[in-house]
N, CA, C and O atoms as a MOPAC input file, in Angstrom:
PM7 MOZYME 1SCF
protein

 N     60.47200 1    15.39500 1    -4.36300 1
 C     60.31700 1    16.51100 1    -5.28200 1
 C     60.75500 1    16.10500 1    -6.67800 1
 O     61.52000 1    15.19800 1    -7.00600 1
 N     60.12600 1    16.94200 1    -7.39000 1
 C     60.65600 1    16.60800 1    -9.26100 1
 C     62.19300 1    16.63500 1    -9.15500 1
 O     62.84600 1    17.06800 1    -8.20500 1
 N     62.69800 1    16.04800 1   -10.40300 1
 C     63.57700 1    16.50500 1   -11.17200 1
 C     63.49500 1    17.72200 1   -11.95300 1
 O     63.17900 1    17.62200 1   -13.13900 1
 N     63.77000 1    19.02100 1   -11.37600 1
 C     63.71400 1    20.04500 1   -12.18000 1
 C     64.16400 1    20.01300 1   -13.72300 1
 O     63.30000 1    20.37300 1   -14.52200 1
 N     65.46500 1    19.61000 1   -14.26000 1
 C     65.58400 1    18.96700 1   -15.18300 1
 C     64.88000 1    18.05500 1   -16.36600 1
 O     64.77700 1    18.29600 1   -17.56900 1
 N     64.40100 1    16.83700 1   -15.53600 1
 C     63.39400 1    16.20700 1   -16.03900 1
 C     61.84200 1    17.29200 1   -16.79400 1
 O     61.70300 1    17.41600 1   -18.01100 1
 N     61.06300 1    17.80900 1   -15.97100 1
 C     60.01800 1    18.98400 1   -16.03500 1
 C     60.45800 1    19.53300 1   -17.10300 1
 O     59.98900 1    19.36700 1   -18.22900 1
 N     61.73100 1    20.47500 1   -16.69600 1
 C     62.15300 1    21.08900 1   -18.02700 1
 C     62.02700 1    20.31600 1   -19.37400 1
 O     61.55500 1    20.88100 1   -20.36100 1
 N     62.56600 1    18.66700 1   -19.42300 1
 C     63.10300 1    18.77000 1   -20.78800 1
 C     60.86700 1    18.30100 1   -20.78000 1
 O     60.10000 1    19.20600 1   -21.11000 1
 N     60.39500 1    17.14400 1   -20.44800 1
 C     59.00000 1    17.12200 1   -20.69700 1
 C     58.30400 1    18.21300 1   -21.24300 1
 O     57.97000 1    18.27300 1   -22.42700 1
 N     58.05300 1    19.17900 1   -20.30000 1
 C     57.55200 1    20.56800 1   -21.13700 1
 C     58.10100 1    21.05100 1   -22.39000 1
 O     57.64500 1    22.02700 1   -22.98700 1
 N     58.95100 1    20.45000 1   -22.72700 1
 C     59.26900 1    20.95200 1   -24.19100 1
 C     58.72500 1    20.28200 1   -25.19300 1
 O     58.92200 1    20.51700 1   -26.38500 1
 N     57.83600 1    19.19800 1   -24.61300 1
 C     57.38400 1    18.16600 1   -25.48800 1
 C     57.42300 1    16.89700 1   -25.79900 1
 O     58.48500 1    16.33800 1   -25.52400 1
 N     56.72200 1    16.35400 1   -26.21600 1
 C     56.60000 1    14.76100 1   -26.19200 1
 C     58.01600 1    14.27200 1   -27.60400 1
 O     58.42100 1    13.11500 1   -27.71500 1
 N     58.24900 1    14.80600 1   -28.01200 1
 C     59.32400 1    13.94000 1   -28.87600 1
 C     60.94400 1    14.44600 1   -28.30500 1
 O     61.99400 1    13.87400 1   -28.59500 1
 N     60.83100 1    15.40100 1   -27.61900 1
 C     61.92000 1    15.88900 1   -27.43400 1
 C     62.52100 1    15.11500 1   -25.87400 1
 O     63.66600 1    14.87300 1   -25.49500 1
 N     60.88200 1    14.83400 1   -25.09300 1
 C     61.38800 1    13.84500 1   -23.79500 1
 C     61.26200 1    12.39500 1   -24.70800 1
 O     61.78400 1    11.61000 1   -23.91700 1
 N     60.93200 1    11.69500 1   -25.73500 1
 C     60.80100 1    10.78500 1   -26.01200 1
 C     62.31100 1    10.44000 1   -26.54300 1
 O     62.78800 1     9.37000 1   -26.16400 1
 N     62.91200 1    11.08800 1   -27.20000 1
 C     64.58100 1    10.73400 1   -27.44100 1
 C     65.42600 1    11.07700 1   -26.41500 1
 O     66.59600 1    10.69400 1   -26.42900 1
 N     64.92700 1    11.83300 1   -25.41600 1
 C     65.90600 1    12.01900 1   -24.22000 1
 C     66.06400 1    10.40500 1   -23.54400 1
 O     67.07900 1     9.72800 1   -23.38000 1
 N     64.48400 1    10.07800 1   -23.20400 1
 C     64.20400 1     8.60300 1   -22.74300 1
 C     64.46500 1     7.68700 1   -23.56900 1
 O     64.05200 1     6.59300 1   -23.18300 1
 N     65.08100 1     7.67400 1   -24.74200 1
 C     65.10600 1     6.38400 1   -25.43700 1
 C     66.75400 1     6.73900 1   -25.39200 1
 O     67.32600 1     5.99500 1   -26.18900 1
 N     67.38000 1     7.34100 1   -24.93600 1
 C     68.64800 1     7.63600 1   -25.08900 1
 C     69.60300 1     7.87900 1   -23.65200 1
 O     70.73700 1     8.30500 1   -23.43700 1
 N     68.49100 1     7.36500 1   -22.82100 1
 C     68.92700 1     7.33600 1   -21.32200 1
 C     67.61200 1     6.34700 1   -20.56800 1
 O     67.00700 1     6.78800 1   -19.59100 1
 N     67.39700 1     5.45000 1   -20.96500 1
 C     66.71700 1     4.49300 1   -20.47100 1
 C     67.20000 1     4.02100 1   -19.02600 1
 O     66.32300 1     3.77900 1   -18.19600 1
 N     68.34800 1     3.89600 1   -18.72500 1
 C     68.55800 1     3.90300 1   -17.19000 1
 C     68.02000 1     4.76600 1   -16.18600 1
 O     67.52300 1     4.46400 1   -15.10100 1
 N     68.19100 1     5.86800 1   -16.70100 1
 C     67.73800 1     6.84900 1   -16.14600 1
 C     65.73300 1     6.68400 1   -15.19800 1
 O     64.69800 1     6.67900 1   -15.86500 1
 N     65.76300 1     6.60300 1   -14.00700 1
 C     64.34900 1     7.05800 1   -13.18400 1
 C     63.89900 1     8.33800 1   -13.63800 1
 O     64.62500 1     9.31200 1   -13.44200 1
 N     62.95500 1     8.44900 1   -14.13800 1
 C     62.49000 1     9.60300 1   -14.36600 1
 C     61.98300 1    10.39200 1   -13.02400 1
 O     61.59500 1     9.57700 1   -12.18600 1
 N     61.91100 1    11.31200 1   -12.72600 1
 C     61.05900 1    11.62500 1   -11.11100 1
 C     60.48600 1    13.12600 1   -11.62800 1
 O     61.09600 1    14.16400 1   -11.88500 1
 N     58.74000 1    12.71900 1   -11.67600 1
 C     57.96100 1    14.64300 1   -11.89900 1
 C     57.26200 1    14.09300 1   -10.57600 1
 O     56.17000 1    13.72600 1   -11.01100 1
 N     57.26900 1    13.83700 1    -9.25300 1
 C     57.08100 1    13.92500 1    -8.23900 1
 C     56.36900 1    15.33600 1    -8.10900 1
 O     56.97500 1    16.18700 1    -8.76000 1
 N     55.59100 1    15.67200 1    -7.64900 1
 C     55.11600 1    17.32400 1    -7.34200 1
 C     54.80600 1    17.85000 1    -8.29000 1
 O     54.00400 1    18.76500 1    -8.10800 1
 N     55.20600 1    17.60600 1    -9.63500 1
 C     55.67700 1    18.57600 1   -10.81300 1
 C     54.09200 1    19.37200 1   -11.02800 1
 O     53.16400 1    18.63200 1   -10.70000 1
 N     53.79100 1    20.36000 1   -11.38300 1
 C     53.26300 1    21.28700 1   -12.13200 1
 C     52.58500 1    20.94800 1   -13.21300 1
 O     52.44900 1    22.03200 1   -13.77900 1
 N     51.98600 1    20.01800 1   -13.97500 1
 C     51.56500 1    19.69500 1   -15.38500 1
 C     50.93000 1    20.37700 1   -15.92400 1
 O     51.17400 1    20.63800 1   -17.10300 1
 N     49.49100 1    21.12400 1   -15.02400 1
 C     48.64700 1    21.83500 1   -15.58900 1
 C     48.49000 1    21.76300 1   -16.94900 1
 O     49.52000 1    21.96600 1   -17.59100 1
 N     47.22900 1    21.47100 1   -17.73100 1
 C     47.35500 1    21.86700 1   -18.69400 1
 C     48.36700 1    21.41200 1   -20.00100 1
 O     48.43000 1    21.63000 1   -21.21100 1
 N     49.05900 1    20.69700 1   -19.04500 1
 C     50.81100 1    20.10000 1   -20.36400 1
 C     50.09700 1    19.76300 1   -21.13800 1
 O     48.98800 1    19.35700 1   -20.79300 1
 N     50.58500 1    19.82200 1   -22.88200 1
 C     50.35600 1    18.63400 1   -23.83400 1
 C     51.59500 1    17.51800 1   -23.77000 1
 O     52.80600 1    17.73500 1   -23.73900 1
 N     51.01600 1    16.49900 1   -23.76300 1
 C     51.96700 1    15.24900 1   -23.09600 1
 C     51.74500 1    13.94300 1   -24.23400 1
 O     52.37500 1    12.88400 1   -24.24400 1
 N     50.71200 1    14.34700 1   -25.12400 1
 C     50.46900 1    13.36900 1   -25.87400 1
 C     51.07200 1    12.79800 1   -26.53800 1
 O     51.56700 1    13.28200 1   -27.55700 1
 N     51.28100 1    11.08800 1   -26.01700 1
 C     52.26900 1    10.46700 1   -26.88900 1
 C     53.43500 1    10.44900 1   -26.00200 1
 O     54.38500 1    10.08600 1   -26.69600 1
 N     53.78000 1    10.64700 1   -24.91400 1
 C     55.08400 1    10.82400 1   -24.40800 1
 C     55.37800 1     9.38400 1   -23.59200 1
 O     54.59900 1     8.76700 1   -22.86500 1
 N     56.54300 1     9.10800 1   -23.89800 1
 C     57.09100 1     7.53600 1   -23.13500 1
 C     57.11900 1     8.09600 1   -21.17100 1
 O     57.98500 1     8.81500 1   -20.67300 1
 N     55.97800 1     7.52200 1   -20.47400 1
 C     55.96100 1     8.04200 1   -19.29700 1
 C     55.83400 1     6.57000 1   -18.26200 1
 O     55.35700 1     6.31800 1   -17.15500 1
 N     56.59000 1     5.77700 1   -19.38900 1
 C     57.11900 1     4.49700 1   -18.25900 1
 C     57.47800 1     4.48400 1   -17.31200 1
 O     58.52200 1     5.13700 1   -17.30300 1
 N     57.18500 1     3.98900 1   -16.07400 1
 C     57.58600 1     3.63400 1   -15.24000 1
 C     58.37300 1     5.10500 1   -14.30200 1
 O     59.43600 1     5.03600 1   -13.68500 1
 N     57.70500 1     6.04700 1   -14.40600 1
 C     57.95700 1     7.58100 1   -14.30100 1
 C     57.05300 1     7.80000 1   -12.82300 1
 O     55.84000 1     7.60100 1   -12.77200 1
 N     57.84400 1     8.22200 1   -11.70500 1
 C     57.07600 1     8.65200 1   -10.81700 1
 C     56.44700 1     9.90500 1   -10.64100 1
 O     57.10500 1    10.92500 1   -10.44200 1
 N     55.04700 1     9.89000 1   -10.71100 1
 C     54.10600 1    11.36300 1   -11.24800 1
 C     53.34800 1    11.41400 1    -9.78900 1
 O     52.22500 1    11.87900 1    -9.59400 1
 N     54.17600 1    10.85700 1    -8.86100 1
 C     52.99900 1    11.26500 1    -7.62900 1
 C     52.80500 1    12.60200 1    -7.21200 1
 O     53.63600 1    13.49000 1    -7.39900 1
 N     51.47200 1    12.78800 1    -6.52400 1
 C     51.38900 1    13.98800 1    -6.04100 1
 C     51.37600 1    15.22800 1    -6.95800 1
 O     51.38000 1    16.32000 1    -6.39000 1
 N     51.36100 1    15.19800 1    -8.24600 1
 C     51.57900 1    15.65800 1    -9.41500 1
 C     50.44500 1    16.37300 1    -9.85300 1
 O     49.51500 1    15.87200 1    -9.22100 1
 N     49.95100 1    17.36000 1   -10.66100 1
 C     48.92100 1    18.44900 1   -10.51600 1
 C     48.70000 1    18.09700 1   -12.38000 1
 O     48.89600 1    19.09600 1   -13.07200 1
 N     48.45400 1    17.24800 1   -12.89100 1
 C     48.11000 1    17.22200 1   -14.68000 1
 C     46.37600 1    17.39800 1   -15.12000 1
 O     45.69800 1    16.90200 1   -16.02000 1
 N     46.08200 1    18.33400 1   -14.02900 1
 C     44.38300 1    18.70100 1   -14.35400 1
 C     44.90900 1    19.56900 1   -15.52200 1
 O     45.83000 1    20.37200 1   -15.67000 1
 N     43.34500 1    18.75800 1   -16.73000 1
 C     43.23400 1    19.48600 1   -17.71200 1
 C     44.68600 1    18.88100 1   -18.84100 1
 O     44.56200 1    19.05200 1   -20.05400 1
 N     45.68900 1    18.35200 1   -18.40700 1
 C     46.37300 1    17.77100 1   -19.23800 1
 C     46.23500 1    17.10300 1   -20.92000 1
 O     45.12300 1    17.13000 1   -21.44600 1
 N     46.85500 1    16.80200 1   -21.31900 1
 C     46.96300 1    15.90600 1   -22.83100 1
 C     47.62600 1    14.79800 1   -22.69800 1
 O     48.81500 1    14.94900 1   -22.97800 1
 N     47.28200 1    13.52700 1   -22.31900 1
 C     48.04300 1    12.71500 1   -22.14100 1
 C     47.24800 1    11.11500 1   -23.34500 1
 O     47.23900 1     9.92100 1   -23.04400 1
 N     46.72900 1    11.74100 1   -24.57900 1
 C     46.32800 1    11.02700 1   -25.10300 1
 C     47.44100 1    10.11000 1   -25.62300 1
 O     48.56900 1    10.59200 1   -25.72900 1
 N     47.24600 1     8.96000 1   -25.92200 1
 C     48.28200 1     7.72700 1   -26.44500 1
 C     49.59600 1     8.04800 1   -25.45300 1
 O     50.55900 1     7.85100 1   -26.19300 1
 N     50.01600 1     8.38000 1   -24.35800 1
 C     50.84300 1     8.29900 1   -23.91400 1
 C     51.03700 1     7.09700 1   -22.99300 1
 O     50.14100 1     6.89200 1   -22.17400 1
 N     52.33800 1     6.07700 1   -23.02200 1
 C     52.60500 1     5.22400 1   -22.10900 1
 C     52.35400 1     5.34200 1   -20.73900 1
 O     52.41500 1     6.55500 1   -20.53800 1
 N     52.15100 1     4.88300 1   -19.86700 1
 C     52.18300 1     5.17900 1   -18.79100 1
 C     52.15400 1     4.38400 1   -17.91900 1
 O     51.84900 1     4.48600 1   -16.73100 1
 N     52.60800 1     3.23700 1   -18.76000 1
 C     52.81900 1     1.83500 1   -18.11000 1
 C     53.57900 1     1.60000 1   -17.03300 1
 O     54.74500 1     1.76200 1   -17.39300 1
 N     53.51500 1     1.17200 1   -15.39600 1
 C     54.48600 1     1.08800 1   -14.91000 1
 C     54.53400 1     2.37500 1   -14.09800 1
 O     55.40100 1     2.51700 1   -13.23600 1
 N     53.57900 1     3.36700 1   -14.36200 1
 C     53.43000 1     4.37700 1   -13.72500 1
 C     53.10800 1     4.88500 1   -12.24100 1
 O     52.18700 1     4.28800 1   -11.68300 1
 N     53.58400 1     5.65100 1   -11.70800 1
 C     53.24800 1     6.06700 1   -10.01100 1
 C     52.42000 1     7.05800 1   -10.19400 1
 O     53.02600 1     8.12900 1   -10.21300 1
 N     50.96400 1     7.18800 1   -10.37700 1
 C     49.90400 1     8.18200 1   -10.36500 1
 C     49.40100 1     8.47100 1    -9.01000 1
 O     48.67200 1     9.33800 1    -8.53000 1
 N     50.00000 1     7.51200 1    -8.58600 1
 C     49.50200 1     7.93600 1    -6.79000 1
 C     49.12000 1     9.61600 1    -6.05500 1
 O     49.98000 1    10.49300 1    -5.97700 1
 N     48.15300 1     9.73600 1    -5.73200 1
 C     47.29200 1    11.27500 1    -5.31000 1
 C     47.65100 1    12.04000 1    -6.09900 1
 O     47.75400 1    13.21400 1    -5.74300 1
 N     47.96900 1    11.67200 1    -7.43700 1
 C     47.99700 1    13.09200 1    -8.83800 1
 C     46.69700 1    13.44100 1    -8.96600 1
 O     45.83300 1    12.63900 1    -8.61100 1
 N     46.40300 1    14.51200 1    -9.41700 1
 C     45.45300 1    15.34900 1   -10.10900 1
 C     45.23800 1    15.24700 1   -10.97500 1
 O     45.80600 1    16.11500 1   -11.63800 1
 N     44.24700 1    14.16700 1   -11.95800 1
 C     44.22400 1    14.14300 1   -13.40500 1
 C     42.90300 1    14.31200 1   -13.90700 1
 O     42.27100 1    13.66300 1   -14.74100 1
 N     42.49200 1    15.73800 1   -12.94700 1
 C     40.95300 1    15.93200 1   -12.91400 1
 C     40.98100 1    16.56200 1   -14.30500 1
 O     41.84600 1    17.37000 1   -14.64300 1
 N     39.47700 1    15.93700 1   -15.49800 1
 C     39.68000 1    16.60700 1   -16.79400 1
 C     40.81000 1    16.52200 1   -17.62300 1
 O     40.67700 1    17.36700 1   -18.50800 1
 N     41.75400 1    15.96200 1   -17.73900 1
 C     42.67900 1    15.40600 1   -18.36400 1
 C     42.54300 1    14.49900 1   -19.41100 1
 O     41.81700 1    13.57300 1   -19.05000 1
 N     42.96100 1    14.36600 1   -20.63400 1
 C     42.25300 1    13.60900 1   -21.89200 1
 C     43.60800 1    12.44900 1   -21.82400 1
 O     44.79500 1    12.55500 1   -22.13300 1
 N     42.81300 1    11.36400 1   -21.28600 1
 C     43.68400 1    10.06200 1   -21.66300 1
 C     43.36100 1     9.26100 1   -22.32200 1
 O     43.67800 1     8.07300 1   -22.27400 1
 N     42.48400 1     9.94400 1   -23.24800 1
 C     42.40200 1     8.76800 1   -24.39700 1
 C     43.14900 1     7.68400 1   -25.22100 1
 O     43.85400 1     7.89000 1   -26.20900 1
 N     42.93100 1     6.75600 1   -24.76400 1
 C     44.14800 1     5.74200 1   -26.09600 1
 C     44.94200 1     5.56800 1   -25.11000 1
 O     45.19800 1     4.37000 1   -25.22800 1
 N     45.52500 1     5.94300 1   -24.19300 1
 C     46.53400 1     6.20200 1   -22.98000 1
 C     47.07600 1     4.58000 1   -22.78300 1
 O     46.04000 1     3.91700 1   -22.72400 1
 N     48.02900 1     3.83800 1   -22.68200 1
 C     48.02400 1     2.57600 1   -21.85500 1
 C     48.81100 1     2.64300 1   -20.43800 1
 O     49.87900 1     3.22000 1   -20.23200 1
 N     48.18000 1     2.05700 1   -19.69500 1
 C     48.08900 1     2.19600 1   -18.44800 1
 C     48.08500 1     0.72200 1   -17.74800 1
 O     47.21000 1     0.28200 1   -17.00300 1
 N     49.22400 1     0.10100 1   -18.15300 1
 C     49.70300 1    -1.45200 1   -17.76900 1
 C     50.20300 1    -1.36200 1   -16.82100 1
 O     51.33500 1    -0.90200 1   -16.66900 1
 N     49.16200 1    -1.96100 1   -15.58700 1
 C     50.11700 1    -1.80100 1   -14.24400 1
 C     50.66300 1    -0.23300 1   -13.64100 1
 O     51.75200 1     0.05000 1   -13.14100 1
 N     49.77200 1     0.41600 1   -13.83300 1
 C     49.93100 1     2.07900 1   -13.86200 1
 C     49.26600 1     1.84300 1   -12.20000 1
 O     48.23200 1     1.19200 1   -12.04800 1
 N     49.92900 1     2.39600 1   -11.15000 1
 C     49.75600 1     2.86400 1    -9.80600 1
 C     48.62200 1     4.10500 1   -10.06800 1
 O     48.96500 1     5.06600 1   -10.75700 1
 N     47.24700 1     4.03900 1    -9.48400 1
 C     46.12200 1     5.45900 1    -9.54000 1
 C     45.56200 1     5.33200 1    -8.12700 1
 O     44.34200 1     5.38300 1    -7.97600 1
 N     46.38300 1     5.16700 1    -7.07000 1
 C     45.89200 1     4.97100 1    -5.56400 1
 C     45.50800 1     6.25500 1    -5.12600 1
 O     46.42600 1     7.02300 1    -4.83500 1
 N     44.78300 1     6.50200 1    -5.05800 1
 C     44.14300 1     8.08600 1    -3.91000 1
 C     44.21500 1     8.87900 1    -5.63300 1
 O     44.17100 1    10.09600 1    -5.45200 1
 N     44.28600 1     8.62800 1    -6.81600 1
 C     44.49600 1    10.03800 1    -7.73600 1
 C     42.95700 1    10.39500 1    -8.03600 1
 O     42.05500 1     9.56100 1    -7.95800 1
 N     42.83300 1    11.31800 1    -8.27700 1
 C     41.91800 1    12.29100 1    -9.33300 1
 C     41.18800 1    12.00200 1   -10.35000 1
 O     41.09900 1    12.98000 1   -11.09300 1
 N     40.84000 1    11.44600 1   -10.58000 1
 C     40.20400 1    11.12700 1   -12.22100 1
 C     38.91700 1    12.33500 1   -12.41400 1
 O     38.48000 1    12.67000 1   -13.51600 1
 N     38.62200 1    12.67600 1   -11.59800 1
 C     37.01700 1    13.27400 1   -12.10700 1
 C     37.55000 1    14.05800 1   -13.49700 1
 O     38.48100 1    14.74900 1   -13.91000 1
 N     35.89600 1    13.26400 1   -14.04400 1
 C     36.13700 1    14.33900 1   -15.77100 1
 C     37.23200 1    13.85700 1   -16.66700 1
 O     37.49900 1    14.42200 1   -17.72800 1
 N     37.89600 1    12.74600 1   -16.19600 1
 C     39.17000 1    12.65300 1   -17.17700 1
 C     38.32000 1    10.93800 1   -17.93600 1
 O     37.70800 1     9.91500 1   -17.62800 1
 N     39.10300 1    11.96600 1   -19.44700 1
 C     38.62600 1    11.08000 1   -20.77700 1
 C     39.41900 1    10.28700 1   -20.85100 1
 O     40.53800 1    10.56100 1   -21.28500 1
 N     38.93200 1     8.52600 1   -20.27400 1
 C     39.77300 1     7.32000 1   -20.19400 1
 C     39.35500 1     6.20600 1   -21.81700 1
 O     39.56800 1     5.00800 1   -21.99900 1
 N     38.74200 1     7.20000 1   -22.69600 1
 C     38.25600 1     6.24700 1   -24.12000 1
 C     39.53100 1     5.42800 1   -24.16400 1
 O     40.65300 1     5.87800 1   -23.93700 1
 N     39.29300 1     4.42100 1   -24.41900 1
 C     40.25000 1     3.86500 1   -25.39000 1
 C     41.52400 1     3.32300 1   -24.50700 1
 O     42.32900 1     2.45600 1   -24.84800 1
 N     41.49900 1     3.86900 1   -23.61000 1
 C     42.69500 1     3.32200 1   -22.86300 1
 C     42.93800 1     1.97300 1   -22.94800 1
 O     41.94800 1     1.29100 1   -23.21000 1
 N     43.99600 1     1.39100 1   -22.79700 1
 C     44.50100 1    -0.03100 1   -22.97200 1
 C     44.74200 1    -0.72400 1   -21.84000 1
 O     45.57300 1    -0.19600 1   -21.10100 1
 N     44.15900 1    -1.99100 1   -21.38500 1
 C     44.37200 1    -2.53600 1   -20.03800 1
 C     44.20600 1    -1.76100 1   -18.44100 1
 O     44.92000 1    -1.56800 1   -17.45700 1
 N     43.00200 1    -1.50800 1   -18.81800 1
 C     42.50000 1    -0.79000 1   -17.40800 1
 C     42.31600 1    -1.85400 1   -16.57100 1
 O     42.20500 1    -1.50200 1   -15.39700 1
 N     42.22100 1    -3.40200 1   -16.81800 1
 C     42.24500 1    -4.03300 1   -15.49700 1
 C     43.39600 1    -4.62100 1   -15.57000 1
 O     43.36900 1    -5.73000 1   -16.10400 1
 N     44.53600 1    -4.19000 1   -15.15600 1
 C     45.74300 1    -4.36500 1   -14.55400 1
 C     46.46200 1    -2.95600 1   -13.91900 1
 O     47.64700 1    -2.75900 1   -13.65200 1
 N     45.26300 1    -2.03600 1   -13.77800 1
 C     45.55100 1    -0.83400 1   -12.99200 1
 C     45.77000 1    -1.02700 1   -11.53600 1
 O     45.14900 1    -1.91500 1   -10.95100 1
 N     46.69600 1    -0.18000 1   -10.84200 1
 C     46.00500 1    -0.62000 1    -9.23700 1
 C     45.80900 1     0.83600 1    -8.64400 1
 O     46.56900 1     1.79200 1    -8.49400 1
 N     44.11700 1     0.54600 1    -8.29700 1
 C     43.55000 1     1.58800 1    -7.32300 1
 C     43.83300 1     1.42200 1    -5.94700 1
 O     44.40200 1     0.43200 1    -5.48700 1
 N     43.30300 1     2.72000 1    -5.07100 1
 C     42.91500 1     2.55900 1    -3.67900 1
 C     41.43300 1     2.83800 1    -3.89500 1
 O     41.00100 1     2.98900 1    -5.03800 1
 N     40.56200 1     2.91600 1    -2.71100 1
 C     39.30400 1     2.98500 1    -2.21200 1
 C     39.18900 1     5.14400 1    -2.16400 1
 O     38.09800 1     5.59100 1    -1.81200 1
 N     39.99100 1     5.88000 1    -2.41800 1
 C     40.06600 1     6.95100 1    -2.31600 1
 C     40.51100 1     7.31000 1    -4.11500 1
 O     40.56800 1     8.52500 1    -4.30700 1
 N     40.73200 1     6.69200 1    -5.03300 1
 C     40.39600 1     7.12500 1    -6.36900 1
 C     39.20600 1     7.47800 1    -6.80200 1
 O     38.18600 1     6.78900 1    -6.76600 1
 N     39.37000 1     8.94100 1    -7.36300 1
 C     37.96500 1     9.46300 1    -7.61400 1
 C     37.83400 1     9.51800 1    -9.73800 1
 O     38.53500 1     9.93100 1   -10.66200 1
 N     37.27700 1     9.22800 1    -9.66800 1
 C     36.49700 1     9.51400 1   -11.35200 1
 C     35.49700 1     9.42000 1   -11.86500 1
 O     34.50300 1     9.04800 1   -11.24200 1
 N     35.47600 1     9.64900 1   -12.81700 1
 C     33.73200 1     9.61900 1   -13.27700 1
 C     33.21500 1    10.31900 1   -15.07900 1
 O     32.03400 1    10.31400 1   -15.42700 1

C-alpha cells in the first residue's frame, strides 16, 4: 500500500514533492495503489519511486523523471508523458493505451512484459 504521507505531500505538487525529495533522498518513496487520477505531476522527481498497481489514467506526467521507476500493472491509460525520461523505468503488465509518450527519453532501456498495453 502507499505511503499515505508520501500521496499527500505529491498531490500538492511537483515542486513541493521535488524539495521534499531533494531533502530526503534516502528516503523510498512508496505510491503503491495510490489514486493519481488525473494528478498534475509534471516535472516531478519520481526516481526510483514504486508506482505499482497505481491508477495515473489521464495524469500529467510531462518532463517528469521516472527513471528507475516501478510502473508495474499501473494505469497510465491517456496520461501525457511527454518529454518524460524513463531510464530503466519497470512498465511490466502497465496501461499505456492513449498515453502521449512524445519525446520521452530512452525508451529502449525500458523493461516491458508481454501484457503491456499501448498505443
Amino acid at each position: 500500500m502507499a505511503n499515505d504521507e508520501h500521496v499527500a505531500l505529491l498531490k500538492q505538487g511537483a515542486v513541493a514533492w521535488n524539495a521534499w525529495r531533494h531533502e530526503n533522498p534516502q528516503v523510498l518513496a512508496d505510491l503503491t495503489r495510490a489514486d493519481l487520477t488525473e494528478a498534475d505531476l509534471g516535472g516531478a522527481n519520481l526516481r526510483g519511486t514504486h508506482i505499482c498497481h497505481a491508477n495515473l489514467s489521464g495524469a500529467i506526467l510531462s518532463t517528469a523523471d521516472l527513471s528507475g521507476a516501478d510502473l508495474s500493472w499501473a494505469n497510465l491509460g491517456k496520461a501525457n508523458l511527454s518529454g518524460a525520461t524513463l531510464v530503466r523505468t519497470t512498465l511490466v503488465n502497465t496501461d499505456l493505451t492513449g498515453a502521449d509518450l512524445t519525446g520521452c527519453q530512452d525508451l529502449r532501456h525500458i523493461c516491458v512484459g508481454p501484457e503491456t498495453r499501448g498505443g
